[in-house]
PADREN-559390 format. One record per atom (N, C-alpha, C): x negated, y, z; residue number from 1; atom name; chain. Coordinates in pm, whole numbers, always signed. Layout:
N
X, Y, Z, NUM, CA, A;
...
# end
This chain:
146
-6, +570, +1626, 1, N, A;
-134, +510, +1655, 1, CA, A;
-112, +373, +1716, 1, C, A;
-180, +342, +1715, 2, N, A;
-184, +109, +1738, 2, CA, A;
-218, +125, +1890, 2, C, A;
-115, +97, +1940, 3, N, A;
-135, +121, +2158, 3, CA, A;
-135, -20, +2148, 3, C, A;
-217, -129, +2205, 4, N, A;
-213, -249, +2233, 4, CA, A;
-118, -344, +2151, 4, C, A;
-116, -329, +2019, 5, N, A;
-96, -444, +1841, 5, CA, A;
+18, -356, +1856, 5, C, A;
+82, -266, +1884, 6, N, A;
+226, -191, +1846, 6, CA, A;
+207, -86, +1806, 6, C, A;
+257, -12, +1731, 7, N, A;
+305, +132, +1721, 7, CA, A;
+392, +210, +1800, 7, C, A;
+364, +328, +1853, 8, N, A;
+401, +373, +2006, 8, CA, A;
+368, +508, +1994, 8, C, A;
+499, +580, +1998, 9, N, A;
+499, +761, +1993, 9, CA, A;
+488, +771, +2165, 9, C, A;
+528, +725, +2261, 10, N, A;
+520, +773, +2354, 10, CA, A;
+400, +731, +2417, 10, C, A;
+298, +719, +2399, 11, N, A;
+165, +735, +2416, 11, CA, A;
+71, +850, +2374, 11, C, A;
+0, +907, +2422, 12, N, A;
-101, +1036, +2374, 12, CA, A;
-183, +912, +2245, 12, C, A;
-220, +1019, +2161, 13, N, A;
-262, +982, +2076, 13, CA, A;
-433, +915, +2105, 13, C, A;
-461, +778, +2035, 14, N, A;
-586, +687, +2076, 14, CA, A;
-694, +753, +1971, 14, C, A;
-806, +792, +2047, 15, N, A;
-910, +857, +1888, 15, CA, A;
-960, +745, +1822, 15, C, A;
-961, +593, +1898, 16, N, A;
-1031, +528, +1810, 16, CA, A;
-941, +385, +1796, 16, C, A;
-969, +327, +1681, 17, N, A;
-839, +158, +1683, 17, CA, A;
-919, +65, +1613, 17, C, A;
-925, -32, +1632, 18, N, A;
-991, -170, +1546, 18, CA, A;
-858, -186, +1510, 18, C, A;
-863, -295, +1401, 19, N, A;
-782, -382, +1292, 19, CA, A;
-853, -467, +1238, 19, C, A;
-793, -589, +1284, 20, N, A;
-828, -727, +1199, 20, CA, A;
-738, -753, +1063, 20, C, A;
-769, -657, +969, 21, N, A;
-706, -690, +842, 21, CA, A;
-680, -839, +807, 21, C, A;
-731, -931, +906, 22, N, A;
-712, -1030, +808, 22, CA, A;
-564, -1122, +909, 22, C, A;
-561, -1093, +1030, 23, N, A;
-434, -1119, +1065, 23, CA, A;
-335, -1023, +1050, 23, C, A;
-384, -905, +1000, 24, N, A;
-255, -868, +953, 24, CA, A;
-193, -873, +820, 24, C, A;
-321, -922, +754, 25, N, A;
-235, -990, +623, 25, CA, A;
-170, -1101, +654, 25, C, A;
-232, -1207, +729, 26, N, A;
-150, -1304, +785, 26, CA, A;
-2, -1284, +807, 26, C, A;
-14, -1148, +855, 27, N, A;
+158, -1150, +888, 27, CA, A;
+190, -1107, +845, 27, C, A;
+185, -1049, +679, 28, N, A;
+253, -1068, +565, 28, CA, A;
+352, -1183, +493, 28, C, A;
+502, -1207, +494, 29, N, A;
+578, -1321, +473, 29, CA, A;
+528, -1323, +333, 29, C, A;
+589, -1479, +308, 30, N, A;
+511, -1525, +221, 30, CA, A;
+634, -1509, +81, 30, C, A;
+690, -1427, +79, 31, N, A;
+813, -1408, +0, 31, CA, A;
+898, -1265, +40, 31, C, A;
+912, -1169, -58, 32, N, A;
+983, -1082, +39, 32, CA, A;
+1106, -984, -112, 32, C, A;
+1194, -936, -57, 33, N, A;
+1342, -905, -204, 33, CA, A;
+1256, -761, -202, 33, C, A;
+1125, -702, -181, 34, N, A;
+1072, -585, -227, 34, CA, A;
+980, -654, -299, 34, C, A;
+892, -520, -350, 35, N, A;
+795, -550, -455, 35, CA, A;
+715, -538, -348, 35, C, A;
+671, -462, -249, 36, N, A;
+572, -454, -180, 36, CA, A;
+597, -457, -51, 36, C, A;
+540, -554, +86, 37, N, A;
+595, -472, +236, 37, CA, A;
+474, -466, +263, 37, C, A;
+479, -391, +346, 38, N, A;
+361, -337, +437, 38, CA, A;
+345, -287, +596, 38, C, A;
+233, -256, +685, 39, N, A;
+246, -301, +759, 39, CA, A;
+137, -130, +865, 39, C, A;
+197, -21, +888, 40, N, A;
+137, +78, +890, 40, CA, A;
+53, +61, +1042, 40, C, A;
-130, +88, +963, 41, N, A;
-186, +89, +1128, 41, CA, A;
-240, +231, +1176, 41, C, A;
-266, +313, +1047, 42, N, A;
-237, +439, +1097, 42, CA, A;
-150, +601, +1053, 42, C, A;
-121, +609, +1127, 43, N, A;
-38, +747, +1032, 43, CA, A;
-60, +870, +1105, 43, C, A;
-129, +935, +1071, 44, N, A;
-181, +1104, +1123, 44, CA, A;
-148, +1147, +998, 44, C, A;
-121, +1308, +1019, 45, N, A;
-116, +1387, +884, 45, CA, A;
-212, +1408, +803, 45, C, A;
-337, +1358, +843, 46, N, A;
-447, +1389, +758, 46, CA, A;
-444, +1260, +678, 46, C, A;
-438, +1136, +673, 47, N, A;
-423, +983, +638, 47, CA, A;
-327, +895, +721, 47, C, A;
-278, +825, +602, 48, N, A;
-217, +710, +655, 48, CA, A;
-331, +589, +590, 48, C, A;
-315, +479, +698, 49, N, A;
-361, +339, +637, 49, CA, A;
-236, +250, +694, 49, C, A;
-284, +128, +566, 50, N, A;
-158, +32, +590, 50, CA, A;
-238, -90, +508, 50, C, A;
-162, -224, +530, 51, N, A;
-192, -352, +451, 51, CA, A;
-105, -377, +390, 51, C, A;
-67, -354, +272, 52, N, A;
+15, -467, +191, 52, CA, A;
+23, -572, +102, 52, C, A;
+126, -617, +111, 53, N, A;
+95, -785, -10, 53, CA, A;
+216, -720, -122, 53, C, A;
+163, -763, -243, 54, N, A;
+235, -691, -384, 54, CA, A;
+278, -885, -374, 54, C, A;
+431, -851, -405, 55, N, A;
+512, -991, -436, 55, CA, A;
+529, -1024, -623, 55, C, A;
+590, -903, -666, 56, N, A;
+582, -872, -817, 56, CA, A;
+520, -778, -869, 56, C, A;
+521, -763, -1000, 57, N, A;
+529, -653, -1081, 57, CA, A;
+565, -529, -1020, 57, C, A;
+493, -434, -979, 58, N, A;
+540, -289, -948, 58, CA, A;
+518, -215, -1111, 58, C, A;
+645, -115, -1183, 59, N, A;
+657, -57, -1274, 59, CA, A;
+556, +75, -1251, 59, C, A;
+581, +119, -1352, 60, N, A;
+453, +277, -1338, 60, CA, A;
+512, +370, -1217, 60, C, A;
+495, +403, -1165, 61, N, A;
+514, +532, -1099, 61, CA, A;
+408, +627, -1036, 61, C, A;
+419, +687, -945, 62, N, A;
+361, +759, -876, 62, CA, A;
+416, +839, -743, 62, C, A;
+300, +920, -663, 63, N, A;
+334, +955, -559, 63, CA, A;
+296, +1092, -518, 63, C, A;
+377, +1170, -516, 64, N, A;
+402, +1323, -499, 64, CA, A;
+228, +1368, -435, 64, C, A;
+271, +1304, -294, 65, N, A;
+257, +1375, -169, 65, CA, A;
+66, +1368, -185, 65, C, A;
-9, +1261, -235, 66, N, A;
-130, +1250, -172, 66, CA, A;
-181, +1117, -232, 66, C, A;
-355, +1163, -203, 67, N, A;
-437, +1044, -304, 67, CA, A;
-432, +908, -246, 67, C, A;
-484, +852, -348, 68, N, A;
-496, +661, -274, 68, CA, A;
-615, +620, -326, 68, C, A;
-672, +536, -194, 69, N, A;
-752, +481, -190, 69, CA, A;
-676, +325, -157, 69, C, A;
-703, +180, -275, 70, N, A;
-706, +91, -241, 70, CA, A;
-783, -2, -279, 70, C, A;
-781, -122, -157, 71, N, A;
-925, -217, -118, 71, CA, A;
-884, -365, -137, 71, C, A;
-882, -388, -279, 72, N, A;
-808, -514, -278, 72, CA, A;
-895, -653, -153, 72, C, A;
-796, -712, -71, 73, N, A;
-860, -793, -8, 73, CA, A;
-797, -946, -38, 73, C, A;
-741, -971, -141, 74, N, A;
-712, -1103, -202, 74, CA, A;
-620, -1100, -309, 74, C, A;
-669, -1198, -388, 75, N, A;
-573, -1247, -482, 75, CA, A;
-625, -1124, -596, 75, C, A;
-564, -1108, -714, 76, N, A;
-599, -1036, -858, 76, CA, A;
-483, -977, -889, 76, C, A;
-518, -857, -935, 77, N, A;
-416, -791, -991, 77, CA, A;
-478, -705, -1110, 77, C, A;
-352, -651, -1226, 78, N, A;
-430, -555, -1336, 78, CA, A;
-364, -387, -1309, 78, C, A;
-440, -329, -1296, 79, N, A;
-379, -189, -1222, 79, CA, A;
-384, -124, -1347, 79, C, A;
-294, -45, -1393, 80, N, A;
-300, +78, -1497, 80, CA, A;
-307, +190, -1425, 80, C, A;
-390, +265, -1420, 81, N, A;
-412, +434, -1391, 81, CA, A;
-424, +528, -1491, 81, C, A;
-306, +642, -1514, 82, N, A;
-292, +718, -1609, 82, CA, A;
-308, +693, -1740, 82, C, A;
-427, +751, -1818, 83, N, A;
-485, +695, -1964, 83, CA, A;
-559, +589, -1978, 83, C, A;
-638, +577, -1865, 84, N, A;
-748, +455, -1875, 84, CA, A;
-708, +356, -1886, 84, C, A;
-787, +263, -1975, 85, N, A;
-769, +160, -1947, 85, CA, A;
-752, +25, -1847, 85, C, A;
-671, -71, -1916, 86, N, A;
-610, -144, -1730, 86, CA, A;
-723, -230, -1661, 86, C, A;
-731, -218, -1530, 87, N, A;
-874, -295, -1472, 87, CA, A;
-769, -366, -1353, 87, C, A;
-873, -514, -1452, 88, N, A;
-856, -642, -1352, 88, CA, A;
-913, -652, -1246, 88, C, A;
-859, -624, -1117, 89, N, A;
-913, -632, -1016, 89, CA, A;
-918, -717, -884, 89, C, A;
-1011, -751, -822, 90, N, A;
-1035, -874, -717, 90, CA, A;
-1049, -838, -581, 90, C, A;
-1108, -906, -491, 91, N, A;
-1133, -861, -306, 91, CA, A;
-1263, -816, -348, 91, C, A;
-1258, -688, -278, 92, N, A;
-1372, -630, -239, 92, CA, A;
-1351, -540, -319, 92, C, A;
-1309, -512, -430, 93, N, A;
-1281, -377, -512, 93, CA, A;
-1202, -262, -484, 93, C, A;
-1279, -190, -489, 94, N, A;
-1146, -65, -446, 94, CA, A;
-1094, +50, -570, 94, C, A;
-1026, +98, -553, 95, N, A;
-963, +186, -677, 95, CA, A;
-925, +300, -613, 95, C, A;
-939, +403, -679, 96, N, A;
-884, +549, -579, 96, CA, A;
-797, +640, -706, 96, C, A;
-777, +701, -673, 97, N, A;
-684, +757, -790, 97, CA, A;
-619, +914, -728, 97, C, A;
-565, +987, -775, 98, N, A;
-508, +1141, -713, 98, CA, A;
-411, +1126, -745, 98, C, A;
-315, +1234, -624, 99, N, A;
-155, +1236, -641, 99, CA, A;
-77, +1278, -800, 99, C, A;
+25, +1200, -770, 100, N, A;
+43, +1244, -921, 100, CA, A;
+6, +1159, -1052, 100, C, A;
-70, +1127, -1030, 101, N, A;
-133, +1035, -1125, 101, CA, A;
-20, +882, -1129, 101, C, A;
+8, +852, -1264, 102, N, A;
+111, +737, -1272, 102, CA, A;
+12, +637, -1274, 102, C, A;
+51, +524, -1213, 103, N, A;
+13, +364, -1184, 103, CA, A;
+104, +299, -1222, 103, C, A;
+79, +180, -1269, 104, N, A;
+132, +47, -1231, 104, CA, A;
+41, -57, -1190, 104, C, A;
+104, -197, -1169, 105, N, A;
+43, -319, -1136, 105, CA, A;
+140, -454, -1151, 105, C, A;
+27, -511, -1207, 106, N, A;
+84, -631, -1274, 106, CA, A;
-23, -747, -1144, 106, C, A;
+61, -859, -1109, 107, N, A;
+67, -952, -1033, 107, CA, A;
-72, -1023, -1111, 107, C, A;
-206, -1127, -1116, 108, N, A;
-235, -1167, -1209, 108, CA, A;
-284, -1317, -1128, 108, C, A;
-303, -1282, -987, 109, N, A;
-296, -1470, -897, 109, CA, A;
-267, -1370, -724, 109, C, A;
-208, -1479, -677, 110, N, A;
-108, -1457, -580, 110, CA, A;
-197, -1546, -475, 110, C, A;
-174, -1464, -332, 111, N, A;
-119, -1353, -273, 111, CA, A;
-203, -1223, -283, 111, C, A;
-149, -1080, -354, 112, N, A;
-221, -984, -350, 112, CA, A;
-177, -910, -249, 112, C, A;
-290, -864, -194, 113, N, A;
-281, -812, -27, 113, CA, A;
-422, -699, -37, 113, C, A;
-348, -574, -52, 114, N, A;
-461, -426, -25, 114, CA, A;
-484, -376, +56, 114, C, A;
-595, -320, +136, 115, N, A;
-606, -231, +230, 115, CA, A;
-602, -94, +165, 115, C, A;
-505, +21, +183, 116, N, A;
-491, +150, +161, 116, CA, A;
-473, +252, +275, 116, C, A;
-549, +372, +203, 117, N, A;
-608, +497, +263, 117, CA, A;
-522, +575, +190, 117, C, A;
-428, +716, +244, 118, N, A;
-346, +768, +133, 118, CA, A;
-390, +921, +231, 118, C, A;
-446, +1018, +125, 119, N, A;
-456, +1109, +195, 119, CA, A;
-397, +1198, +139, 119, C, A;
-321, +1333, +188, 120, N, A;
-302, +1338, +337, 120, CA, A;
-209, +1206, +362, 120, C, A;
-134, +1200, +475, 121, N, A;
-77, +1094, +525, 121, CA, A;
+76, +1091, +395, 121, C, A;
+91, +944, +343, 122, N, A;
+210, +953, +250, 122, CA, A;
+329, +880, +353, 122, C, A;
+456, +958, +342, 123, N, A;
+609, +893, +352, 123, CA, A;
+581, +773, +263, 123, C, A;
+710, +623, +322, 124, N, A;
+703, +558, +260, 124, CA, A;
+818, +609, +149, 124, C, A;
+886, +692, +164, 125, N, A;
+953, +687, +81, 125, CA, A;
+888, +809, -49, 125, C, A;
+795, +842, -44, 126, N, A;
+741, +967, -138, 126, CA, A;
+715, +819, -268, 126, C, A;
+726, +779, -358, 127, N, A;
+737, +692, -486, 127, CA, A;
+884, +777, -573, 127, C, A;
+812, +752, -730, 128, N, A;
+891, +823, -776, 128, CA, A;
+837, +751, -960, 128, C, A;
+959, +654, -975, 129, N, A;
+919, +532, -1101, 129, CA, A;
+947, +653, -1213, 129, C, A;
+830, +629, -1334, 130, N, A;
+884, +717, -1439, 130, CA, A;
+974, +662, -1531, 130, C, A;
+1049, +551, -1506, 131, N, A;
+1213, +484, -1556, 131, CA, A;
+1252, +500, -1434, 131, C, A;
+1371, +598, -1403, 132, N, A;
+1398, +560, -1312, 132, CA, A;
+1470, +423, -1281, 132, C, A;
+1538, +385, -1413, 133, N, A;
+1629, +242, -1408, 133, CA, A;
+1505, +131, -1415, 133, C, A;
+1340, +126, -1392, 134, N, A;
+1339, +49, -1378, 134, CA, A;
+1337, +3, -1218, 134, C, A;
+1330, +77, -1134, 135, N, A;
+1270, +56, -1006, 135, CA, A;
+1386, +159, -909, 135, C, A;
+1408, +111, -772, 136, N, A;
+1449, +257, -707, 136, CA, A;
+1372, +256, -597, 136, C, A;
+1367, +359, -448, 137, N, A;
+1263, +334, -367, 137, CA, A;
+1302, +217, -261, 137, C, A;
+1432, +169, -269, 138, N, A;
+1462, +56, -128, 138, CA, A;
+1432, -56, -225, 138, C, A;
+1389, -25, -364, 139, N, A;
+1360, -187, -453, 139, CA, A;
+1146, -210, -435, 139, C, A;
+1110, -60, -386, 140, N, A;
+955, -64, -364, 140, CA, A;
+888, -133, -282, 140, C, A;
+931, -80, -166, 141, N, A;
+853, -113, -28, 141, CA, A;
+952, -152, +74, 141, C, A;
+925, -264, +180, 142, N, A;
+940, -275, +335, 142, CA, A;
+864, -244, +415, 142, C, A;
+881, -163, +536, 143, N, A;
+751, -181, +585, 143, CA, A;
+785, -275, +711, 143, C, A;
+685, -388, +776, 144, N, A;
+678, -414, +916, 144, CA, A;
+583, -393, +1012, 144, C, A;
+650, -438, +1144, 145, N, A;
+552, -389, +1243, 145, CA, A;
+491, -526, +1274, 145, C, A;
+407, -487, +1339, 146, N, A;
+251, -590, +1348, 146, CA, A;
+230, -661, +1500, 146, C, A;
# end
């Protein structure tokens, strides 16, 4: 839970937290050797939320553990979800999708930066590319602290 802008186990847990998504996209680097870092503001077992900025191309994959909810808050990207067709998407759009279900995302204007809801709460390491040679999980995500 977010104890005064940190993350902090030795604190009792806070029932309630603001987030200024927009400085914490701010402190998203502006270049990073993952496809995605991110930046976790909450993690309970029922949901995690987090901000991230997509640098490249993320390949198809998917994620075992739990659904996603994401809130694009800048920049464009083209998301593939399962069969459907691929949707170009902008700020203010959100996309949700169930575990299991394969994604990708293609970069389409830069900087793309999402707000995501993953329920129940996802490991960063639960990703699982259906090549595995195209992607591995330390080539997915960084995460930082805020």
């Amino acid at each position: 839970m977010l104890q005064n802008g940190s993350m902090s186990d030795s604190h009792p847990p806070n029932p309630c937290a603001t987030f200024d998504l927009e400085a914490v996209a701010a402190s998203l680097p502006a270049a990073a050797d993952t496809m995605l870092v991110d930046v976790r503001l909450t993690d309970e077992p029922a949901a995690s939320s987090r901000v991230f900025r997509i640098y490249r191309d993320v390949p198809a994959h998917f994620h075992r553990t739990c659904d996603e909810y994401l809130l694009v808050l800048s920049g464009r990207a083209r998301f593939t979800v399962g069969d459907a067709a691929p949707l170009d998407l902008g700020p203010r759009q959100l996309l949700f999708f169930q575990r299991s279900v394969v994604h990708s995302i293609v970069v389409l204007e830069h900087p793309v930066v999402v707000f995501a809801v993953d329920t129940p709460r996802r490991d960063p390491s639960d990703v699982t590319f259906v090549d595995p040679e195209s992607a591995t999980t330390q080539d997915f995500l960084r995460t930082q602290a805020y």
